[in-house]
C-alpha positions in Angstrom: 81.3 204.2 96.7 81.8 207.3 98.6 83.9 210.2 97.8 86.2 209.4 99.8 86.2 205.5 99.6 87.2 206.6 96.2 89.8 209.0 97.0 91.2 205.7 99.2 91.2 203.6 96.7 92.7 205.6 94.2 95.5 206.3 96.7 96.1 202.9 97.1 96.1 201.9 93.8 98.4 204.8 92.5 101.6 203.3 93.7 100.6 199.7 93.1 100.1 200.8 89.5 103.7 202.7 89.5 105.5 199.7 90.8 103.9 197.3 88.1 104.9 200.1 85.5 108.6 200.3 87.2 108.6 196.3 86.9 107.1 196.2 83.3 110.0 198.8 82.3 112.5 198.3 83.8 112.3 194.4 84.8 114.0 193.0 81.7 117.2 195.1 82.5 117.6 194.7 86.0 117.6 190.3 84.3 120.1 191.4 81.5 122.1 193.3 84.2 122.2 190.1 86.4 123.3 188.5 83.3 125.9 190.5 82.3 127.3 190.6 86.3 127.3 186.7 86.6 129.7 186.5 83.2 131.5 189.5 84.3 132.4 189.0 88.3 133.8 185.7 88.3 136.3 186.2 86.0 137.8 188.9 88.4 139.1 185.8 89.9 140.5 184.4 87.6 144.1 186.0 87.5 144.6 186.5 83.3 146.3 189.6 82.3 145.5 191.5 79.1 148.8 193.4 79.5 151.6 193.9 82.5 150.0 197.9 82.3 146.9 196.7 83.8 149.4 195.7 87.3 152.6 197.9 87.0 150.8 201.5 85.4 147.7 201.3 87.7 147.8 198.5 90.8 151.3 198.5 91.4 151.4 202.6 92.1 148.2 202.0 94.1 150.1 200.0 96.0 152.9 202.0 96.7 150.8 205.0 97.7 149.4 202.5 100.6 153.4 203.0 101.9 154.3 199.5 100.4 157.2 199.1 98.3 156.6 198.5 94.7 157.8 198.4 91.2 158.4 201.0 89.4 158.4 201.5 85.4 160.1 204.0 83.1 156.5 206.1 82.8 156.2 206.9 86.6 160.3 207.5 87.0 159.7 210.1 83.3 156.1 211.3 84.8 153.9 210.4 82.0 151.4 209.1 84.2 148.9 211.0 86.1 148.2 210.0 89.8 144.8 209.1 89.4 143.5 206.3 88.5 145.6 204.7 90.8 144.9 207.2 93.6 141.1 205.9 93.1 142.8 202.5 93.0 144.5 202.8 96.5 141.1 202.1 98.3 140.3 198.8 96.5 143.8 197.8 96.8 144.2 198.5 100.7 140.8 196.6 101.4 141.4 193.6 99.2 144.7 193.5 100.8 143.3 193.7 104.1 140.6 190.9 103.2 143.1 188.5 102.1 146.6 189.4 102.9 149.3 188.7 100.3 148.7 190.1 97.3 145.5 188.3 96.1 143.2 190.2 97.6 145.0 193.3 96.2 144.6 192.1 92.8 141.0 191.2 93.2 139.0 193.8 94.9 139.7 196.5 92.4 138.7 193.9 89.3 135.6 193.1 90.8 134.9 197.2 91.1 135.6 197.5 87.3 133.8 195.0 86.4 130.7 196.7 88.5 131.6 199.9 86.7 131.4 198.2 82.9 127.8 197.4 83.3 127.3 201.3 82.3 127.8 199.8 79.2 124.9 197.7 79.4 122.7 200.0 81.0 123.6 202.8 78.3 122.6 200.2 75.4 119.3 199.3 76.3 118.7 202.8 76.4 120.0 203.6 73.1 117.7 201.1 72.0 115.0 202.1 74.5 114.6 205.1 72.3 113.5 203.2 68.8 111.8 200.4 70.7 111.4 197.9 73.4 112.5 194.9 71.2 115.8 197.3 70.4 116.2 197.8 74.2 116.4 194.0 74.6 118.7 193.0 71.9 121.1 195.8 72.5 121.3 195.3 75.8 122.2 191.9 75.7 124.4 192.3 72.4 126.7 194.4 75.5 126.0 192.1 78.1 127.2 189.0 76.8 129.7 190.0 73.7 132.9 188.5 74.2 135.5 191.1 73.9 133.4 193.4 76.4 133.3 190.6 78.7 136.7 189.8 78.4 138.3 193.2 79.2 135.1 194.0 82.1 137.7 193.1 84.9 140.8 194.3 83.8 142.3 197.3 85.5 143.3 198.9 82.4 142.5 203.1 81.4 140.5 201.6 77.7 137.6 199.9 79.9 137.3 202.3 82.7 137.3 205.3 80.2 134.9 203.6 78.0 132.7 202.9 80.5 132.3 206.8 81.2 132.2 207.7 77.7 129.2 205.4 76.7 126.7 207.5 79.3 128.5 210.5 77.9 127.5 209.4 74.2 123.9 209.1 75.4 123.7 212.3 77.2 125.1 214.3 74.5 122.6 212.5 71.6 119.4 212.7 72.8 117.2 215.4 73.9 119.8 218.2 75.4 119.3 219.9 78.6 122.0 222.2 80.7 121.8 219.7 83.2 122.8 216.7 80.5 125.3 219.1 78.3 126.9 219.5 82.1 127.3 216.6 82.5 128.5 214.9 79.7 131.1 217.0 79.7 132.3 216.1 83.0 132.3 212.8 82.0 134.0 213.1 78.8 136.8 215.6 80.3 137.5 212.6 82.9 137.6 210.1 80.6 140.2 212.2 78.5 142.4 212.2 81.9 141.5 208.6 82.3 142.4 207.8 78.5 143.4 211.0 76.4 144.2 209.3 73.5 140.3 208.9 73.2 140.2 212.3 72.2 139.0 212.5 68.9 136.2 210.1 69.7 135.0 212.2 72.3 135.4 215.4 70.0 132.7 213.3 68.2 129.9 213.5 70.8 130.8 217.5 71.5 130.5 218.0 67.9 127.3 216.1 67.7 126.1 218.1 70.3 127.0 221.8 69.2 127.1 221.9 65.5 123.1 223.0 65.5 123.7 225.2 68.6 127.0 226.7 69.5 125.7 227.6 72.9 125.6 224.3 74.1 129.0 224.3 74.5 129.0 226.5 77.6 127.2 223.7 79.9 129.5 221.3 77.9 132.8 223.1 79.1 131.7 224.1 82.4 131.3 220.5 83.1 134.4 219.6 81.5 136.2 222.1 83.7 134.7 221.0 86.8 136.3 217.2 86.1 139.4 218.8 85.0 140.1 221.1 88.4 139.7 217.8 90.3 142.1 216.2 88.1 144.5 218.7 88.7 144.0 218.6 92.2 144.9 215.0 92.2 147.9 216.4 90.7 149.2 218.9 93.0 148.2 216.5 95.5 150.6 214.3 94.1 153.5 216.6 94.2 153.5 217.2 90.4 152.1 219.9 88.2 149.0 219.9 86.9 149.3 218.1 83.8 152.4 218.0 83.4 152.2 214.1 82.9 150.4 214.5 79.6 152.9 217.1 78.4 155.4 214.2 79.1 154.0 211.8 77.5 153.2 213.4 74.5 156.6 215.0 74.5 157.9 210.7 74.9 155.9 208.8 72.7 155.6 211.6 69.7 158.9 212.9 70.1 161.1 210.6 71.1 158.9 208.0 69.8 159.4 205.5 73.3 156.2 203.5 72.5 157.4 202.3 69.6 160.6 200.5 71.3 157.2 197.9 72.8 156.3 196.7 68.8 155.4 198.3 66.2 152.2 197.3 63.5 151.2 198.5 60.4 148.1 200.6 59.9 145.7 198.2 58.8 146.2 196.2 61.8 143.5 197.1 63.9 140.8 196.3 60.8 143.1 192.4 59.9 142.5 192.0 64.3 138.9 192.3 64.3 138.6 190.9 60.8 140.1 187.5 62.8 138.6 187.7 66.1 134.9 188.3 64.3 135.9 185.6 61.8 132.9 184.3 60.2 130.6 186.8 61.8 131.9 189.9 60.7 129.9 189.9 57.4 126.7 189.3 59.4 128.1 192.8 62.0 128.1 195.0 58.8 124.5 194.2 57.9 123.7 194.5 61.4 125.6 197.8 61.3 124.2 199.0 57.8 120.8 199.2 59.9 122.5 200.3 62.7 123.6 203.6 61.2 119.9 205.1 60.8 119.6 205.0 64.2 122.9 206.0 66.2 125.2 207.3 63.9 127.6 208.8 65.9 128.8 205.9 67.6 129.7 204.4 64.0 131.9 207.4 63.9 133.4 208.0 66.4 133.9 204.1 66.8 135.5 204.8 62.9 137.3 208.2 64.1 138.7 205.8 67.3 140.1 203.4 65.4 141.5 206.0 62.7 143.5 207.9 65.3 145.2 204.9 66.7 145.7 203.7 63.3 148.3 206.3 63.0 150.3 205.3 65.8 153.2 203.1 65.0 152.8 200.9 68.8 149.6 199.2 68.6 147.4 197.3 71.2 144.2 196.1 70.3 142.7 197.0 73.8 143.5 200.6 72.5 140.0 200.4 70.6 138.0 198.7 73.1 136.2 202.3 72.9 135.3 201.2 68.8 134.2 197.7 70.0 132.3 198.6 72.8 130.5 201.4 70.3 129.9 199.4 67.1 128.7 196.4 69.1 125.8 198.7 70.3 125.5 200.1 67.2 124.8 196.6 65.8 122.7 195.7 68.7 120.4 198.5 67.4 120.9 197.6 63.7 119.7 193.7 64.8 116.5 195.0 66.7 115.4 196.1 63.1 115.7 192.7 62.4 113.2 191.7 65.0 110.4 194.0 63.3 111.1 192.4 59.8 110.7 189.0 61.1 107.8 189.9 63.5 105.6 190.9 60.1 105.7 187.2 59.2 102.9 185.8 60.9 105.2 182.6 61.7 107.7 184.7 63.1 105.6 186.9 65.5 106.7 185.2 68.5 109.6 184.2 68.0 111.7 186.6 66.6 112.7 188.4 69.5 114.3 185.3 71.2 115.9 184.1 68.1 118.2 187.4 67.5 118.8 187.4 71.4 119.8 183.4 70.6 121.7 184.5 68.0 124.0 187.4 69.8 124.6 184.7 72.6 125.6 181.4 70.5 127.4 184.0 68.6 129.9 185.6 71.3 130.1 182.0 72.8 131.5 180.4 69.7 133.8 183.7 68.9 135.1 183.3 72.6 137.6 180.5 72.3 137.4 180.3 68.2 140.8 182.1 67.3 143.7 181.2 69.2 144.3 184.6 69.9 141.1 184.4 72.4 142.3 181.5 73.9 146.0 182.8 74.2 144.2 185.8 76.2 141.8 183.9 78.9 145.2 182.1 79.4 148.0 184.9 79.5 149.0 185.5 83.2 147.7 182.8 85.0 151.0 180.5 84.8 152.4 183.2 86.7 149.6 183.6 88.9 150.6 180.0 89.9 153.9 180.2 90.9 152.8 184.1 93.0 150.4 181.7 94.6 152.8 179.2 95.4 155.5 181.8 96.5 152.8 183.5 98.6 151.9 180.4 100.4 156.2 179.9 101.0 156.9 180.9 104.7 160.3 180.5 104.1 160.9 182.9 101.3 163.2 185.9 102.3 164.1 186.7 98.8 163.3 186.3 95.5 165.5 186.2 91.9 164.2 186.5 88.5 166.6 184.7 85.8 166.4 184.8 82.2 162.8 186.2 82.0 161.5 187.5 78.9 161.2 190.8 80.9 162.8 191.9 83.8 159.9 191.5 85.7 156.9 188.8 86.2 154.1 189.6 84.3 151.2 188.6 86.6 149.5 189.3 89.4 151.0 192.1 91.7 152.9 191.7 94.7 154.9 188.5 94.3 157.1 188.7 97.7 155.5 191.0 99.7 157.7 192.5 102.4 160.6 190.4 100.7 163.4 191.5 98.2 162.8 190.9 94.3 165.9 190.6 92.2 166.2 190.6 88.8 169.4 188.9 86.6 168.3 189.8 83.0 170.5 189.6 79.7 169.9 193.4 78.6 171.0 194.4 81.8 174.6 196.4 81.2 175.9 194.8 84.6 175.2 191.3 83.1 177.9 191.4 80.4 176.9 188.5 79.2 177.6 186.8 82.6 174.6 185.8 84.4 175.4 182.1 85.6 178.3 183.4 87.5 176.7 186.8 88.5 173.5 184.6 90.2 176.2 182.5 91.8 177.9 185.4 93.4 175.2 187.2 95.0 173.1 183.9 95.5 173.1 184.8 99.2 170.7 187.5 98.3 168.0 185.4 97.8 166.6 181.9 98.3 164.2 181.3 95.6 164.2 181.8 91.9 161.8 181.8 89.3 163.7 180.9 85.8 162.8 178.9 82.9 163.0 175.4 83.1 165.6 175.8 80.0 168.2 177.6 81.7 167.9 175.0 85.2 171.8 174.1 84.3 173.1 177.5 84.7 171.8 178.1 88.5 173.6 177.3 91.4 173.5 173.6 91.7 172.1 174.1 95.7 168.6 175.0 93.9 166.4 172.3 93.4 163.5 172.3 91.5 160.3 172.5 92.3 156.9 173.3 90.5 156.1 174.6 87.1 153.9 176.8 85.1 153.6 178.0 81.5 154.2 181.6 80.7 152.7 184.0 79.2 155.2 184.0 76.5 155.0 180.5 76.6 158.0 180.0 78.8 158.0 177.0 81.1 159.0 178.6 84.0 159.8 176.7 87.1 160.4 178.0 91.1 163.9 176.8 92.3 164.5 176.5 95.9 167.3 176.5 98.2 167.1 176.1 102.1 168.5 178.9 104.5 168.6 182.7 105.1 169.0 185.7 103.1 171.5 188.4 103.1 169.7 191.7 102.1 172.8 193.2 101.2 173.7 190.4 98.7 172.3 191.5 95.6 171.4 194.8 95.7 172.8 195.6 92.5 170.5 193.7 91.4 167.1 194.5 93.0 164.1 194.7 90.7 163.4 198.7 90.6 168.0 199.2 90.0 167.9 197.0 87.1 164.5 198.6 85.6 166.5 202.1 85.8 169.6 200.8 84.4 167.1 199.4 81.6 165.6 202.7 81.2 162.3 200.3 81.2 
């Protein structure tokens, strides 16, 4: 061969050789990222809730800054919210809205974009593991891909998931092998996900820590990349009309001093560690060996999953999607603890082959069986879509010109946003001071308002006896709640007492 026949070939060859490398690396996650998209997307359309926040604190402003009218909730009348999550929400929202009209397309664009953003979760897990071994990469990687609880909360439009799923690349940034560029950053990242979430704080502190305590001069890349994510923040804020930050001044000021959070439920502090206790059931013995071996290898994830969990601990209101930060983290932290598990077995000759797939095997039959083993699972794939059903059928109503809520379990429908859009929404609820105890003959009066209703099936005897009724779904708050119709016009003028954002003020709610 010649010199340069040689020179050819080996130019030829070269990028065949990367590609087959690229492939051999990287081929496994691109099929564990297609795995943990095909779980994830779908359920974007199916319309469960977690919570009303993840519609009436994030979609439901979105909304409104699109010029639509909207509801609106004690914490964007007091200003403890900040502008933007749903300001990033307001493009999903108007394209979804513009792809299918009528408030489904709305509620589904943006949860398909969230789920897309979770699978930074995945991608930061295998390489977490990447950095022990191959097998590790695998197992963790699928541990995040297919674990119920992350799946579950993937498409909900809630701050815990987006934040986490920022805070995870932060993580791996800030505990490998630092760079200005990666101390940069990571700090951006972990600044916005303290705007996103701030009560994620002290878990974040974690990672800075981790990443300073050996070098104090790390922190300058650190906080000029935190500062960087903060001045766009607070443009979003002035922006908005507000001052920067004066939302979380607010909200501190309303749920630590005038302690507003806990008028939603209050739980004692070893509620978090009784929740996962249940929802882990039988397999939480086998997580703390997983995370006994997990601990060697990614330590601060156990704490800062431990400080998380702590923190919230403390407060009196608790939500368990307020730790989806501590999930998401000692699930990887497992994940890497079960890839030692992998090179025990593979030094039995009988288990060479076979080990890898069997702890993979074992993650998935795992999260399947957990996923509708407790019925507080179940309760959650379930909660909201009863009231998707009667938006749906409402939606589909040419005829409706106005819409009453009566005897709800909260003054408004828990569910998919944008029941009546363009249309009035009323609410008759029993806190409400103008009810007095009156709301049979206080629906009679301004019935004119409005010519459907959505009450449970219950309280049928106390509405006007020209509503009939038609279908129904169960709640939520396992309600059977039932869409009662009656033919003709609407007066707008009606009811206006009682219109849905009036009574919500009158509430304080």
């Amino acid at each position: 061969m010649t010199a340069s026949a040689a020179v050819l070939s080996a130019a030829v060859t070269a990028p065949a050789v990367k590609a087959k490398s690229f492939a051999a690396r990287y081929g496994i996650l691109c099929g564990v990222l297609l795995l943990a998209a095909a779980v994830r997307l779908p359920l974007a359309f199916w319309p469960n809730i977690n919570h009303a926040d993840e519609i009436y604190q994030y979609l439901e402003p979105a909304w409104r800054l699109l010029g639509h009218e909207g509801v609106v909730t004690w914490e964007w009348r007091d200003g403890i919210r900040s502008w933007f999550l749903p300001t990033l929400f307001a493009g999903p929202v108007a394209l979804g809205d513009w792809l299918a009209p009528g408030g489904w397309g709305a509620f589904v664009v943006p949860r398909l974009l969230v789920g897309l953003a979770s699978l930074s979760i995945v991608v930061t897990a295998w390489h977490f593991g990447a950095r022990i071994s191959r097998a590790h990469a695998i197992v963790t990687a699928l541990a995040a891909a297919v674990w119920f609880e992350l799946v579950y909360f993937a498409p909900h439009t809630l701050s815990e998931p987006l934040a986490t799923a920022i805070i995870l690349p932060a993580a791996l940034l800030l505990t490998g092998e630092l760079s200005r560029n990666r101390l940069f950053i990571g700090g951006a990242l972990l600044a916005l996900a303290f705007v996103w979430r701030f009560q994620y704080a002290p878990a974040c502190a974690v990672f800075v820590l981790g990443a300073c305590w050996r070098d104090l001069r790390n922190a300058l890349p650190l906080i000029g990349g935190g500062c960087v994510a903060l001045a766009i923040a607070a443009g979003i804020d002035v922006a908005h009309g507000s001052t920067p930050f004066a939302w979380l001044v607010q909200n501190i000021q309303q749920n630590l001093l005038h302690d507003r959070a806990s008028e939603f439920g209050v739980a004692p502090a070893f509620a978090y560690v009784l929740l996962t206790s249940i929802l882990w059931s039988g397999a939480t013995l086998l997580m703390f060996l997983a995370l006994w071996r997990g601990w060697r290898h990614a330590p601060l994830l156990i704490v800062a999953a431990v400080v998380n969990v702590a923190f919230h601990s403390m407060i009196v209101h608790k939500e368990y999607r307020f730790i989806f930060l501590s999930i998401v983290l000692l699930i990887i932290a497992a994940g890497l603890g079960s890839g030692d598990w992998v090179q025990m077995m593979r030094r039995q000759r009988a288990w060479r082959v076979s080990a890898l797939p069997v702890v993979c095997a074992g993650w998935v039959l795992l999260s399947l069986g957990l996923s509708g083993a407790t019925y507080i699972m179940r309760d959650n794939w379930m909660r909201g879509t009863g009231e998707a059903r009667l938006a749906a059928e409402l939606d589909a109503d040419p005829d409706l010109c106005g819409l009453a809520l009566y005897g709800m379990h909260d003054p408004f429908l828990s569910g998919r946003g944008q029941l009546a859009v363009g249309r009035p929404v009323y609410s008759f609820y029993p806190a409400d001071p103008l009810a007095k105890g009156q709301l049979p003959a206080l629906v009679k009066q301004h019935e004119r308002g409005f010519n459907r209703i959505i009450g449970p099936l219950s309280l049928a005897s106390e509405l006007p006896a020209n509503f009939s009724q038609r279908n129904c779904a169960l709640t939520s708050h396992e309600i059977t709640a039932c869409v009662f119709v009656r033919h003709g016009v609407c007066d707008v003028a009606a009811a206006s007492p009682f219109g849905i954002n009036a009574v919500l003020v009158r509430l304080n709610y």
